[in-house]
N, C-alpha and C positions, 0 to 999 in steps of 0.2 A: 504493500500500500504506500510505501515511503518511496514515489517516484517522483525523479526531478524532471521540472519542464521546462525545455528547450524554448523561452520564449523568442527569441530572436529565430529561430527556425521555426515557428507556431507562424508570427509573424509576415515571414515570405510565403509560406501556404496556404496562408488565406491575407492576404492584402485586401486593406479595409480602401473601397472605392475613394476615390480622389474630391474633395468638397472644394467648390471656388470660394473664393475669401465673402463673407456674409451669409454665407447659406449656412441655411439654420440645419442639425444635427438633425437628425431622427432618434427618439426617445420613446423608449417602451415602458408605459406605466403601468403597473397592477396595486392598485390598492388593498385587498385581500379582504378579510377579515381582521376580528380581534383588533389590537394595536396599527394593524398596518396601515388603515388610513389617516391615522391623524402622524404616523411616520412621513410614511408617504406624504402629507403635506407641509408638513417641516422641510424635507430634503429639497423638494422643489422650491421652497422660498430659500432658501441656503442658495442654490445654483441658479435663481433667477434675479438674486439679490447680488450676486457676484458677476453677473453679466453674460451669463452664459446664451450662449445661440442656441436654443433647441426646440425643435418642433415636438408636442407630446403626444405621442399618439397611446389612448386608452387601451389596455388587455383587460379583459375582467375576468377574476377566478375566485375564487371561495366559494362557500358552502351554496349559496345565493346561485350558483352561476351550476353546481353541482346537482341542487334540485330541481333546476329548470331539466336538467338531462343534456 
């Protein structure tokens, strides 16, 4: 279980597509249950408050999302 990861070779294997200077990030948000949503909206006032470009696009998962089926 104690394997080391090659991230500079992770890296060239999968290259993260090229963004032009002002394009906003693409951000994948899950709010969750329990604790995670008022997590989850700290972090994004943290990284929107520090000037971050990112676009947020919603995932939704927990229980809520589990009993729809």
């Amino acid at each position: 279980m104690n394997q080391l990861v090659d991230h500079k070779a992770l890296a060239h294997s999968h290259p993260l597509p090229a963004l032009k200077a002002g394009t906003a990030v693409p951000v994948s948000v899950s709010f969750g249950d329990g604790i995670g949503p008022e997590i989850m909206q700290a972090s994004l006032k943290v990284l929107l408050a520090a000037g971050a470009n990112i676009a947020i696009e919603p995932v939704e998962i927990g229980e809520r999302v589990y009993r729809r089926g």
